[in-house]
N, C-alpha and C positions, 0 to 999 in steps of 0.2 A: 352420513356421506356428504363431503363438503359439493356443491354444487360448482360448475366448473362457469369460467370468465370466457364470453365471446373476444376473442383477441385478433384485428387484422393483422396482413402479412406486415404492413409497414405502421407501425402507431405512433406520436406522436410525446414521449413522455419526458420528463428531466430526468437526473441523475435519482433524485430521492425516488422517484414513483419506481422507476427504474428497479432500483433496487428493494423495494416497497412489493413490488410485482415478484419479483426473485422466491421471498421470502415467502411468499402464498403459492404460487408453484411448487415450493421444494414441502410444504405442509408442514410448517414447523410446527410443535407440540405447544412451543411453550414461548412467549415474549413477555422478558419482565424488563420495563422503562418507565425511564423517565425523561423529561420534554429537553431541547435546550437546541434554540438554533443556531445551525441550520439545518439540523438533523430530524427536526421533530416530524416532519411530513414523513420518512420514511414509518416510525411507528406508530402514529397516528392512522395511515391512509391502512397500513394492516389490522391496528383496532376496528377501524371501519370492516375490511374484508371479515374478518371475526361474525363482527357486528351483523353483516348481512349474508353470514352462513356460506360465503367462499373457502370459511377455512375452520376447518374442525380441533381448534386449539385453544388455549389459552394465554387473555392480553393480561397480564399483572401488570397492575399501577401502584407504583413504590413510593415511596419516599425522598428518592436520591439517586444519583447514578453510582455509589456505591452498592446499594439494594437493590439495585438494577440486576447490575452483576454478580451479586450475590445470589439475589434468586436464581438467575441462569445457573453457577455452580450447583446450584441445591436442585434445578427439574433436568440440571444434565445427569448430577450424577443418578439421579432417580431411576435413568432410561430415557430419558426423553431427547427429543430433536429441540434444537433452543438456539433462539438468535435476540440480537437487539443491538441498537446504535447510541450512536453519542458524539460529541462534538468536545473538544476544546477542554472548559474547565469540566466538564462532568467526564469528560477521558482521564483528567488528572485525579477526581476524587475517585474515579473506578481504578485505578492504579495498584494498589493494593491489591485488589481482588483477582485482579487478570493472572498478576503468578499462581493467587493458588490453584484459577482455571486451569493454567497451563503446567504446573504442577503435579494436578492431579487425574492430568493428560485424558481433559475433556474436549470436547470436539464443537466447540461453542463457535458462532459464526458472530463477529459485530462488524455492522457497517462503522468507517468511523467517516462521519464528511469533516475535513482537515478544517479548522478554524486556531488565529493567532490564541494563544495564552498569554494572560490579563498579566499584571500591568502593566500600563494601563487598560481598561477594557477594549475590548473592541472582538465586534462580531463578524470580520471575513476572514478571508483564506491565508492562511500559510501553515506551513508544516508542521509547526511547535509542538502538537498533540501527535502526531506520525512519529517523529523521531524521540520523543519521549515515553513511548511505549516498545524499544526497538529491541530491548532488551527483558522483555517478557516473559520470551519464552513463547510466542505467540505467530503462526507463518502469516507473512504480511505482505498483502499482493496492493498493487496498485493502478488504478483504472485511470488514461488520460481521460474519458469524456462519457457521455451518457450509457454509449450502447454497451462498454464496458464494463460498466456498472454494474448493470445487469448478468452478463456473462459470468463475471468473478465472482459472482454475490452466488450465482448457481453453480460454479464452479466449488467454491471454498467448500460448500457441504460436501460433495463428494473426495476431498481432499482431506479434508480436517477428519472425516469418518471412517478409510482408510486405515484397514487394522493395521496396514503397518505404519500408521501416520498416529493417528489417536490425537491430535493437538489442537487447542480451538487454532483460530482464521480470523485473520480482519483484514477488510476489502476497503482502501482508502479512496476515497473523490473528493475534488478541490471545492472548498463549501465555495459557494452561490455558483463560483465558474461552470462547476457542473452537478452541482445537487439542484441549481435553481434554473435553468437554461436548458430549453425543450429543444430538443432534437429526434429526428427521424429513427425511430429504435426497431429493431428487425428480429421479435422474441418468439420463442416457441411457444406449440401451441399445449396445455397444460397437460396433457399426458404425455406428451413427448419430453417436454421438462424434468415431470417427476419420472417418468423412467429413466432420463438420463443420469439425475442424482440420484436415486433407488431408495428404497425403502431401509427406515434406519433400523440399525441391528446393535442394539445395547451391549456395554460388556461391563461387565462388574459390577448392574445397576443395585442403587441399595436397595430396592425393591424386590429382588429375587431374594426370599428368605429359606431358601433351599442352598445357596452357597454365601454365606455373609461374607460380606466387604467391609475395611475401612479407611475413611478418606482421611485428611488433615491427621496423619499421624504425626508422632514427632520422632525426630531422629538424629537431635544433635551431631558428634564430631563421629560416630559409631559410622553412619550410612550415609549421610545427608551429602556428601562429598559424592560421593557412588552413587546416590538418586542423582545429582543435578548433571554427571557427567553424562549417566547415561539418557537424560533426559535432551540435553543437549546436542549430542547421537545423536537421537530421531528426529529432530530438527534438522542438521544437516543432511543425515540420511533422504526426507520427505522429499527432495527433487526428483528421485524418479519417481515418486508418485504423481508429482506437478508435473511433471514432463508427460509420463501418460495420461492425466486428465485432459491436458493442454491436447494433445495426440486425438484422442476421442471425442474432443469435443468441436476439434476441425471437421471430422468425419460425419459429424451432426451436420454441423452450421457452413461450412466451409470457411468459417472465421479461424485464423491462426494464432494463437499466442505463444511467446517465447519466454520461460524466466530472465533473458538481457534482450531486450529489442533494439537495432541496429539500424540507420538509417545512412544511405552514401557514406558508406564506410571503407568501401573496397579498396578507394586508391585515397583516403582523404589523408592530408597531411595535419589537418588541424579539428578537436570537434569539440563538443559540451558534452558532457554528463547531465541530465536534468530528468526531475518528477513531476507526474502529475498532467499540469492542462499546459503547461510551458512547453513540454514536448511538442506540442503541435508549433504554436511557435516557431522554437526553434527550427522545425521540420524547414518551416516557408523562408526563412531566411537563410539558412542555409541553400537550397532550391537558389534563391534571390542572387545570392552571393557567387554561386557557379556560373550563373547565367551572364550577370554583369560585371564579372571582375577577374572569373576564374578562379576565383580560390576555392579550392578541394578542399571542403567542410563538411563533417560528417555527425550526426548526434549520434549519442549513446542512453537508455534510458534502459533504468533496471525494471522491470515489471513486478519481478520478487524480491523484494527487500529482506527478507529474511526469509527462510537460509538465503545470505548475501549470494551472487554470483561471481566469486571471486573468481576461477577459472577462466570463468567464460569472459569478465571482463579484459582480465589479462591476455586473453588472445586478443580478444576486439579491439582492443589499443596498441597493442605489440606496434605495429607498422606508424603511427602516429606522431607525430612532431611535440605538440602542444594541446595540449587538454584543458580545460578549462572544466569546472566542479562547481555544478548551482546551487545553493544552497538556501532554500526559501524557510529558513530559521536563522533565529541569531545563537550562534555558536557559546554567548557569555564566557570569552576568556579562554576559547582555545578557534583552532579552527573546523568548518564545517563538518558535519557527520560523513555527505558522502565524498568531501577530497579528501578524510581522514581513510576512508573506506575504501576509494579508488587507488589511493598513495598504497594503501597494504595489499592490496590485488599484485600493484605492478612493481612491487619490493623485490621482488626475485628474477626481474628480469636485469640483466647488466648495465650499471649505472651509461658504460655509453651507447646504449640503447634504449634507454630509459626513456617516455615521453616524459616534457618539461609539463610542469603541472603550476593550476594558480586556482585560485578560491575566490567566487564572489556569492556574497549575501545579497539579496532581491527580494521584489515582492514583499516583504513584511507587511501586516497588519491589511494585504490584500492591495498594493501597490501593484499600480501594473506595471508588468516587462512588458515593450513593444517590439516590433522585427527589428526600429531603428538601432533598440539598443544592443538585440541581440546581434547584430549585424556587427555593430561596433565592438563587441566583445570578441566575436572570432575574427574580427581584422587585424585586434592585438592581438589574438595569439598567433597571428600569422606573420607579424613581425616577432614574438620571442622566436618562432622556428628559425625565423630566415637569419637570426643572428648567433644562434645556439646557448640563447641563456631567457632567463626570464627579465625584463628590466623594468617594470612599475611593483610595485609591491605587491606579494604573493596574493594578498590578500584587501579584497576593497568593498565596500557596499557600491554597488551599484543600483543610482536612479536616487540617491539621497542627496537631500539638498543640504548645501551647506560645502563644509570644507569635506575635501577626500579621505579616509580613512584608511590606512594601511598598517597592518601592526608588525607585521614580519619582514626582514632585511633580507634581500635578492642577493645578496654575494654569495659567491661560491668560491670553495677554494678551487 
């Protein structure tokens, strides 16, 4: 019997412990990792809870974070409850693995704390590793700050394990902004935790030699078409599951969460789209911008990324002038993930009601955005409204020095 953690009403933790704490709460079985920051204190600070008998599981030390992942496959499909984290390139070489996670619709939890992809190297924040796992197969939630961390990180088990869900989970935070950055966290207390996510309930494990299972079958042009569709299904399906956990887990905490989170949006004529720890941001400038200028700006921030919330964003902008699409990855040769994302939401609404949309990259390599700049971003877009067309190029890195970069020509017929 694991021994339970004296935890106050209000503690003091970063994003990794955060989510560190999550994982020993929910009693996972089984963490197979490997190190690589900024991620390393979350399954470090769990080997420690192991270590001093909080948690009645086992820490496997791999070789790689493809081994990583692979062992999680191999004590999920076992029956076991199974989590672990990763950052940046060890997200890239677990890549591979994650499909057949999610594949072979295991219910695997990874934190990932978002860190740039090499090259050049470099150890902070941006998305690179986020929107290169977006096609997975994988439901993918996003925390702006510590306490969320936590939340999601408790939340995803009860989501990802969801017979009618079955799929792993990954719970993204902006490496150091909020993996490394101690804030006031408000957690439950460990039986209230694991009651809330519940005790796990295997299906298909290969353990049970009373009904044999097999996993990595193959199934060429015969099925393989009909596994991935129907797999794909449960992905999008999995929102009312997210939406009742989000639902139940208010009625715990009184904490609210939305799959699209909305910020002065009621009457705003101009807002951003953004992830992450930029939301907040955004939040205060916008706030800044009503206060001193008047202009009606409003953010838009997805919380689930996958299943995208295309509906829901398309209402949320329907009334909107000017949009603007953050993008804290570099696109290589097309445009951003989420103005390619936001663009297909709002494709069906009538070209002249359509909002005017534009794309900036940011942040790279852990660059900071400020309120000044976000400020400056929706002043532009508050002149494309006021004129009805877009007039700088669609698309610009913002906050890079040097000459301005725009790849895409504004004319319209």
């Amino acid at each position: 019997m694991a021994e339970k953690m004296e935890l106050n009403e209000v503690e003091v933790w970063d994003g990794n412990y955060a989510a560190a704490q999550a994982l020993r709460q929910a009693q996972v079985d089984v963490v197979a990792a490997y190190p690589i920051t900024p991620s390393t204190p979350i399954v470090e600070n769990y080997g420690a809870f192991v270590a001093n008998g909080y948690v009645d599981g086992e820490f496997v030390m791999v070789e790689s974070e493809h081994a990583a992942m692979s062992g999680c496959v191999g004590a999920a499909a076992a029956g076991g409850r199974v989590a672990t984290a990763t950052s940046s390139q060890g997200f890239a070489l677990m890549v591979e693995v994650l499909y057949q996670a999610s594949g072979m619709r295991l219910p695997i939890v990874l934190t990932v704390v978002n860190r740039a992809l090499a090259s050049p190297l470099n150890v902070r924040g941006d998305h690179g590793d986020m929107y290169l796992g977006r096609d997975s197969g994988w439901i993918q939630m996003d925390a702006f700050n510590a306490q969320e961390a936590y939340d999601l990180t408790l939340m995803a088990f009860k989501i990802g394990e969801d017979i009618n869900v079955r799929l792993p989970v990954m719970v993204h935070q902006d490496g150091f902004i909020t993996s490394h950055t101690a804030q006031n966290i408000h957690p439950l207390i460990d039986d209230e935790a694991y009651a809330f996510v519940g005790d796990y309930k295997p299906v298909d494990e290969m353990l049970d030699f009373s009904k044999p299972v097999t996993y990595g079958a193959q199934t060429e042009e015969d099925w393989h078409y009909e596994h991935k569709a129907k797999q794909h299904r449960a992905l999008m399906d999995s929102y009312v599951v997210i939406d009742r956990v989000f639902e139940a887990f208010e009625k715990k905490t009184g904490r609210r969460y939305n799959r699209l989170e909305t910020y002065m949006l009621e009457d705003a004529e101009v807002a951003i789209v953004a992830l992450g720890t930029t939301v907040e941001t955004a939040i205060l400038a916008a706030k800044q911008l009503r206060e001193e200028e008047g202009i009606k700006a409003g953010i838009v921030a997805p919380r689930v990324i996958r299943p995208f919330p295309f509906n829901e964003i398309r209402e949320a902008l329907a009334g909107v002038k000017c949009v603007a699409a953050m993008d804290r990855s570099c696109p290589m040769g097309a445009m951003g993930m989420l103005y390619n994302e936001v663009n297909g939401a709002l494709a069906s609404i009538p070209a002249d009601q359509r909002p005017l949309m534009t794309n900036f990259i940011y942040g790279l390599g852990g660059r900071d955005l400020s309120v000044k700049e976000v400020k400056r971003i929706l002043r532009e877009q508050k002149g494309h409204a006021d004129v009805g067309h877009v007039t700088t190029p669609i698309q610009q890195f913002s906050g890079l020095r040097g000459p301005k970069l725009g790849f895409y020509e504004t004319k319209r017929s």
